[in-house]
C-alpha positions as CSV (number, residue, x, y, z in Angstrom):
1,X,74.3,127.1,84.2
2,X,75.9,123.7,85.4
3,X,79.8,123.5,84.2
4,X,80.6,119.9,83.1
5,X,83.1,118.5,84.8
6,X,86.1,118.5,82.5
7,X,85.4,122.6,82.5
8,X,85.2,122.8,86.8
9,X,88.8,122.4,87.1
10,X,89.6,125.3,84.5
11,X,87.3,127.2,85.9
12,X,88.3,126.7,89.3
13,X,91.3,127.9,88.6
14,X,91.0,131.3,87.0
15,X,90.4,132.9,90.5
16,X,94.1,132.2,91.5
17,X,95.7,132.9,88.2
18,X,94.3,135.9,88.2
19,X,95.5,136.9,91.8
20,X,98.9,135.6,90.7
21,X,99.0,138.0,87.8
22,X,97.9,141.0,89.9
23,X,100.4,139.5,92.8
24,X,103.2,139.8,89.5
25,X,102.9,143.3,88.2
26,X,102.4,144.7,91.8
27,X,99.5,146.5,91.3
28,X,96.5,146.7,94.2
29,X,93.0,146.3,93.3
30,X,92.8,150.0,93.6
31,X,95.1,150.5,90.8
32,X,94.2,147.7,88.6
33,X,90.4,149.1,88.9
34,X,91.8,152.5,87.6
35,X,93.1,151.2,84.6
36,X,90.4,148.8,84.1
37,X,87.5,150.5,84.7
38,X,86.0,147.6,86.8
39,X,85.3,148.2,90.5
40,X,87.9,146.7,93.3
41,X,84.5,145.0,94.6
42,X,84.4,143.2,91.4
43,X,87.6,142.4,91.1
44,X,87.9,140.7,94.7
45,X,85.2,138.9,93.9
46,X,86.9,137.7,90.5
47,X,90.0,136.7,92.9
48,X,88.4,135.1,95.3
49,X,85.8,133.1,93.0
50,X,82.9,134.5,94.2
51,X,82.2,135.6,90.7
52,X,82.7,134.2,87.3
53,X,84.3,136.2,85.0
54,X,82.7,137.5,81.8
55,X,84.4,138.5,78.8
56,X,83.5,141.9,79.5
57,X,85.5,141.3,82.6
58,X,88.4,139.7,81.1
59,X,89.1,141.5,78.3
60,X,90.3,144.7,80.4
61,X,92.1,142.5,82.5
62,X,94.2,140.8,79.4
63,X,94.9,144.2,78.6
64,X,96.1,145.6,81.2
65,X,98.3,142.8,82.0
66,X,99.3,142.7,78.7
67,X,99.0,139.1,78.1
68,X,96.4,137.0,75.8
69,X,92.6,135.8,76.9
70,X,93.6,132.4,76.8
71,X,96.1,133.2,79.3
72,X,93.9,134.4,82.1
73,X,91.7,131.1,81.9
74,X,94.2,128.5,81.4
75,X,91.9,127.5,78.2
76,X,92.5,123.6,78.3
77,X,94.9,122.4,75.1
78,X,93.0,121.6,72.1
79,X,94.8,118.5,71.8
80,X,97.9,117.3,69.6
81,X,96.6,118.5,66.4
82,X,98.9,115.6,64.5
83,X,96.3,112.5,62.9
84,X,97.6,109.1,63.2
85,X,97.7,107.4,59.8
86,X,96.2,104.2,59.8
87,X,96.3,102.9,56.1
88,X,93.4,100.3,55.6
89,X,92.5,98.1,52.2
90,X,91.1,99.2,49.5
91,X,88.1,96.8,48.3
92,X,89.7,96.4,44.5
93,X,93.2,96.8,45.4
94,X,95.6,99.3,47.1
95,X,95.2,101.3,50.5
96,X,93.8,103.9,52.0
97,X,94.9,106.4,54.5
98,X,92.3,108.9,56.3
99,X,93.8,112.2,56.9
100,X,90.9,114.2,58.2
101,X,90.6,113.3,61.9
102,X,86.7,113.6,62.6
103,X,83.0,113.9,60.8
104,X,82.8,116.6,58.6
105,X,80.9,117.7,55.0
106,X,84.9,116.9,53.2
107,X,86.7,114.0,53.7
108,X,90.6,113.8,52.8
109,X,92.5,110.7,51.9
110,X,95.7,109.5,50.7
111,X,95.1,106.6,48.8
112,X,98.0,103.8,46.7
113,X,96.2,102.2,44.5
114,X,97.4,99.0,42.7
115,X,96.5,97.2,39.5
116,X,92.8,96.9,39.5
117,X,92.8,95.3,36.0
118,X,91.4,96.7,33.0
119,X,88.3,96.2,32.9
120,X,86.4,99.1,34.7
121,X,83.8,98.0,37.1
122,X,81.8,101.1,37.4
123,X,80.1,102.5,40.8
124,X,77.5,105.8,41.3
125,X,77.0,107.1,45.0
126,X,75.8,110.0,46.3
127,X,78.6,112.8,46.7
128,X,81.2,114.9,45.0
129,X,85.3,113.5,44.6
130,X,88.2,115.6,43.9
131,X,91.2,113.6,42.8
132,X,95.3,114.9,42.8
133,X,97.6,112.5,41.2
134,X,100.7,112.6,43.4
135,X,102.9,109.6,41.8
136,X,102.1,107.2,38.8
137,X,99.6,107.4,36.4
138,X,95.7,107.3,36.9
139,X,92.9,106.0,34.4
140,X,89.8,107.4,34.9
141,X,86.6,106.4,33.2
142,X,84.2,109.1,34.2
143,X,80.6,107.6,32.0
144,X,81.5,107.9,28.5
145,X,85.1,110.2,29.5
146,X,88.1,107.6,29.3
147,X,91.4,109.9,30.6
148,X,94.9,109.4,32.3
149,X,96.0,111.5,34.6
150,X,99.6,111.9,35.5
151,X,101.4,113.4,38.6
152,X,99.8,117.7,39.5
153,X,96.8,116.7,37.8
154,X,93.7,117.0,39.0
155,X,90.1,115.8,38.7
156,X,86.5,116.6,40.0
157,X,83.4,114.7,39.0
158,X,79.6,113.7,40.6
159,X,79.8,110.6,42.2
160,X,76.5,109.8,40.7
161,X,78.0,109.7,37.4
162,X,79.5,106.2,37.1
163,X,83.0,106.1,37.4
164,X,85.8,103.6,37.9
165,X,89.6,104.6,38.9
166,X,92.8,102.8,39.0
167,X,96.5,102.3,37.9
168,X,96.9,103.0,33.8
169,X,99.4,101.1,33.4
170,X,99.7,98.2,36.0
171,X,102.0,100.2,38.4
172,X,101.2,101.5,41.9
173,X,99.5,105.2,41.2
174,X,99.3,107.7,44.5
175,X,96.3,110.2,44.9
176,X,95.0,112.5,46.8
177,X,91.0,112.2,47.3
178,X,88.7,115.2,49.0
179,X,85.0,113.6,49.3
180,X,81.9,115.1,50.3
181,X,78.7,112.9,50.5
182,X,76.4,115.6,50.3
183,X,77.8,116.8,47.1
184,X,80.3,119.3,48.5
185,X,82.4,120.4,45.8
186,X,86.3,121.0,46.2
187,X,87.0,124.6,45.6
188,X,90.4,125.5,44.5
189,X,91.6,129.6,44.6
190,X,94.1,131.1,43.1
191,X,95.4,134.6,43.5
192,X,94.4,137.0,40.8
193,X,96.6,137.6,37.8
């Protein structure tokens, strides 16, 4: 199997880090293979990188140097986990800030929205919205449904029901949004009573 190239280097390096570990709790190959159960030909060849390691390899080696799996292959960083808010406009009015980083079936987003007028200028589409009403107040019209929704509460609705959101009473209204445009429905669990 070819490694691609941003794996080589990771790879490269498991060899040494596991001579260094050996080198660190003083053991020979002679005693780590008693404890491991893996012959001292084996483990050499682990050492010196003339083998690649399984996980049936590894995972006596984590154990008997006590010390996580990630730590014997120098597993590369998944990356700072933080998202970078970019707020954008909304079409109608407001802004929108994306908080889930990458494709996925659910989509998250902080959204501000500002007076979109009165008059409700309905939309169908295909998916499935979850609204959280953080600050302000929010009209929905939801086909022939006409609600307001104030701050911790909630609502979920087919986007191929027309619809129409904004600001109930001309101020600035803050919501959370989870979307799915396959349809993907928001499920909420609580513990039992």
């Amino acid at each position: 199997m070819d490694e691609t190239p941003q794996y080589q280097a990771v790879l490269d390096e498991v060899a040494p880090r596991l001579r260094r570990l050996r080198d660190q709790h003083g053991l020979t190959l002679a005693a780590l293979s008693e404890v491991t159960g893996i012959s001292k030909s084996t483990l050499s060849r682990l050492e010196s990188g003339q083998r690649r390691p399984s996980l049936e390899l590894l995972l006596p080696l984590a154990t008997a140097y006590q010390v996580p799996l990630d730590d014997l292959v120098g597993a590369p960083e998944v990356g700072d986990p933080r998202i970078r808010l970019i707020p954008r406009p909304l079409p109608r009015g407001g802004t929108f800030i994306p908080l889930t980083r990458g494709p996925g079936p659910l989509q998250a987003y902080k959204m501000v929205i500002t007076d979109r007028g009165t008059v409700p200028e309905h939309r169908t589409h295909e998916g499935y919205e979850w609204l959280y009403v953080l600050d302000g107040r929010l009209r929905l019209v939801l086909a022939d449904h006409d609600v307001v929704l104030g701050p911790g509460e909630a609502a979920e609705f087919d986007t191929r029901v027309p619809h129409w959101f904004g600001s109930a009473d001309g101020r600035p209204v803050e919501i959370l949004s989870l979307f799915g445009k396959q349809g993907e429905r928001m499920h909420v669990r609580t513990k039992p009573r």
